[in-house]
C-alpha positions as a printed Julia matrix, in Angstrom:
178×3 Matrix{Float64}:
  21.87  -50.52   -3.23
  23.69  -48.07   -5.25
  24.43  -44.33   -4.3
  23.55  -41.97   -7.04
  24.17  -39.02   -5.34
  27.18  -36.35   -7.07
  27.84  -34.78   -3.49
  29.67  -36.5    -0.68
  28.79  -34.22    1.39
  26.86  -35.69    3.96
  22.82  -34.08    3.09
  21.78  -31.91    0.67
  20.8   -29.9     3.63
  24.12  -29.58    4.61
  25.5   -28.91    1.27
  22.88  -26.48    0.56
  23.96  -24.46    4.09
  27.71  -24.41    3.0
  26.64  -23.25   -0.67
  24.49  -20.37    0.74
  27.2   -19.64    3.48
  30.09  -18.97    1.36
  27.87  -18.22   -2.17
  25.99  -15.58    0.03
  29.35  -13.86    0.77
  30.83  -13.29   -2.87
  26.46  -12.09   -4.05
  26.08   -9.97   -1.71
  28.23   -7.11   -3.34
  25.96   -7.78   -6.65
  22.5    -7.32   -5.54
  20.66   -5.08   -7.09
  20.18   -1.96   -5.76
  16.54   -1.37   -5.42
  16.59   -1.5    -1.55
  19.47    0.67   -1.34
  17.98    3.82   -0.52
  18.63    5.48    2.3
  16.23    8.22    2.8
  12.59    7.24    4.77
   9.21    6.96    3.94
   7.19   10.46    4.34
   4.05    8.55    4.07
   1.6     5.61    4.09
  -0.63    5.61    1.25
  -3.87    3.24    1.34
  -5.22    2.39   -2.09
  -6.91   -0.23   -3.33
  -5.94   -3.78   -4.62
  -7.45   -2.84   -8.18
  -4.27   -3.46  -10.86
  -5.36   -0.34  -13.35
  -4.55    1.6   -10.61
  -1.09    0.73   -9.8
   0.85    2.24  -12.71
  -1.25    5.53  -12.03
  -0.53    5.56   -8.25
   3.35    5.25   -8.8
   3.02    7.69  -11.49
   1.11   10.61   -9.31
   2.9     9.65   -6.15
   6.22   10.22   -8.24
   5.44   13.7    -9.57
   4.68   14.5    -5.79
   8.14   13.8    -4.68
   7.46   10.93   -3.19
   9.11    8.25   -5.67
   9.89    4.96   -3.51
   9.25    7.58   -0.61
   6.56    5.82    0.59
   5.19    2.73    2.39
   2.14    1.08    0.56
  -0.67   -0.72    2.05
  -3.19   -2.22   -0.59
  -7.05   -2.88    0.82
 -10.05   -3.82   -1.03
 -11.61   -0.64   -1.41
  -9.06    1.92    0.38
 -10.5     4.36    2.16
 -13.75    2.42    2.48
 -11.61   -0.56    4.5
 -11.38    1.75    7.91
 -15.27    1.57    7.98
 -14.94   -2.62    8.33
 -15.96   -2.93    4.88
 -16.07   -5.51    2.71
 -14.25   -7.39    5.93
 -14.09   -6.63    9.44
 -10.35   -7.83    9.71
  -9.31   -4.53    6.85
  -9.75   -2.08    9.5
  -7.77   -3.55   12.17
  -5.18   -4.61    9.05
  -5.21   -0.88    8.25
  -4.44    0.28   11.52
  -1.51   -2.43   12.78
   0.17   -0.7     9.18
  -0.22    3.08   10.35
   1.1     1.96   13.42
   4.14   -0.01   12.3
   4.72    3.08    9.37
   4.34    5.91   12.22
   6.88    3.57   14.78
   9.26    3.06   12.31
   9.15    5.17    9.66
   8.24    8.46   11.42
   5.67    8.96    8.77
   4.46   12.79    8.0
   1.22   12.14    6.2
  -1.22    9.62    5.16
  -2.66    9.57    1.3
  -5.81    7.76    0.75
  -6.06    6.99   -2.9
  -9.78    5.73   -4.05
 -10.92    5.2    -7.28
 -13.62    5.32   -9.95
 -15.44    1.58  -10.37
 -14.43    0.19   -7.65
 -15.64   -3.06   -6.78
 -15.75   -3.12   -3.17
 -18.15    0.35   -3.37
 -20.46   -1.41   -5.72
 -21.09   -4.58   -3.38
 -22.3    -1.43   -1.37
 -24.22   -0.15   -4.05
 -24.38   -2.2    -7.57
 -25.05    1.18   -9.57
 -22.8     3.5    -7.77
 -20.13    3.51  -10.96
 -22.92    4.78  -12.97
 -22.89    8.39  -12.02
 -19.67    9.92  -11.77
 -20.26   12.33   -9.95
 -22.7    10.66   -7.36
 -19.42    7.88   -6.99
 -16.97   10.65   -6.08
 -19.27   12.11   -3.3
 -19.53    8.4    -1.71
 -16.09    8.19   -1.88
 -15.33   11.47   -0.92
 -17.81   10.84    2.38
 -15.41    7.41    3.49
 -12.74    9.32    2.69
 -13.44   12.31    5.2
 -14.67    9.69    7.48
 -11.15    7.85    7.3
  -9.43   11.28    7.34
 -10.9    12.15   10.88
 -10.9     8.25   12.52
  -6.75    8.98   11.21
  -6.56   11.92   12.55
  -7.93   11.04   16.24
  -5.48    8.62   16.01
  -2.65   10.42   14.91
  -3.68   14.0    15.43
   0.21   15.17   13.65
  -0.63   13.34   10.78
  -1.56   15.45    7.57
  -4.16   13.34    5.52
  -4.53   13.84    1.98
  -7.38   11.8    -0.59
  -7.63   11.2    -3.78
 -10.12    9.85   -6.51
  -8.51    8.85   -9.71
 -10.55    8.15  -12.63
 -10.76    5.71  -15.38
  -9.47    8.49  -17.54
  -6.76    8.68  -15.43
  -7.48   11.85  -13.63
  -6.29   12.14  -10.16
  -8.54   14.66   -8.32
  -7.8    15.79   -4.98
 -10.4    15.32   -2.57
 -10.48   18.12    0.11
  -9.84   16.46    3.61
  -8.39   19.6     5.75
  -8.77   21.14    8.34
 -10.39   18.22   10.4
């Protein structure tokens, strides 16, 4: 039987190891440096898994001094996920992240970011996204009731909400005092 193999060197497992060993040593000085900054997050912000949303969020949260200053935790419908909806596992998902954030992190605030048509609020109620202003006042009622389960939690947490729009208006939703 003939040995095609182009490494004597025992397993590829082996070779592998030694590659990453002493490759690892002359990359590490040329990583990028996108995890190189050294400040903390100030806060946790819950948003939704929605994708038109993502480019918006970064964009607002940027303009409030938070750029990269944050720690992120996507959940089918935000603020609605601490009420156990659309799955019972979100809310305990949502809180194991506040508590790893506030532990680590020393967090300062929370930021609940909801949005306009969201599809986790219309398995609640199909026609919801048909009357703007009727959608921001569900929202706005999850997001209150998020606000104060957060804040009996975490009573030195500041919460702040926020409905963004299709039109890509970011309102703020008024959460204080609890």
């Amino acid at each position: 039987m003939q040995n095609n193999s182009i490494c004597s060197c025992g397993s590829r497992r082996h070779f592998l190891k030694g590659l990453l060993v002493s490759g690892g040593v002359i990359l590490l000085p040329t990583l990028p440096a996108w995890g190189a900054n050294s400040k903390t997050p100030k806060a946790l912000v819950l948003t939704c898994i929605d994708y038109r949303f993502i480019h918006p969020l970064e964009t607002f949260l940027t303009k409030q001094g938070l750029d990269r200053l944050y720690d992120l935790t996507a959940l089918a419908g935000a603020s609605l996920a601490l009420a156990s909806f659309p799955h019972l596992a979100d809310r305990s998902a949502f809180w194991d992240q506040l508590d790893i954030s506030y532990k680590l992190h020393h967090i300062q605030k929370v930021i609940l970011f909801d949005h306009q048509d969201c599809g986790a609020y219309e398995i609640l109620d199909p026609l919801l996204s048909e009357n703007l202003d009727r959608e921001e006042q569900v929202h706005t009622s999850y997001m209150l009731n998020a606000a104060r389960a957060i804040h009996d939690r975490y009573p030195d947490l500041e919460v702040e909400g926020y409905f963004a729009t299709l039109a890509g208006d970011i309102k703020s939703i008024a959460i204080a005092p609890l």
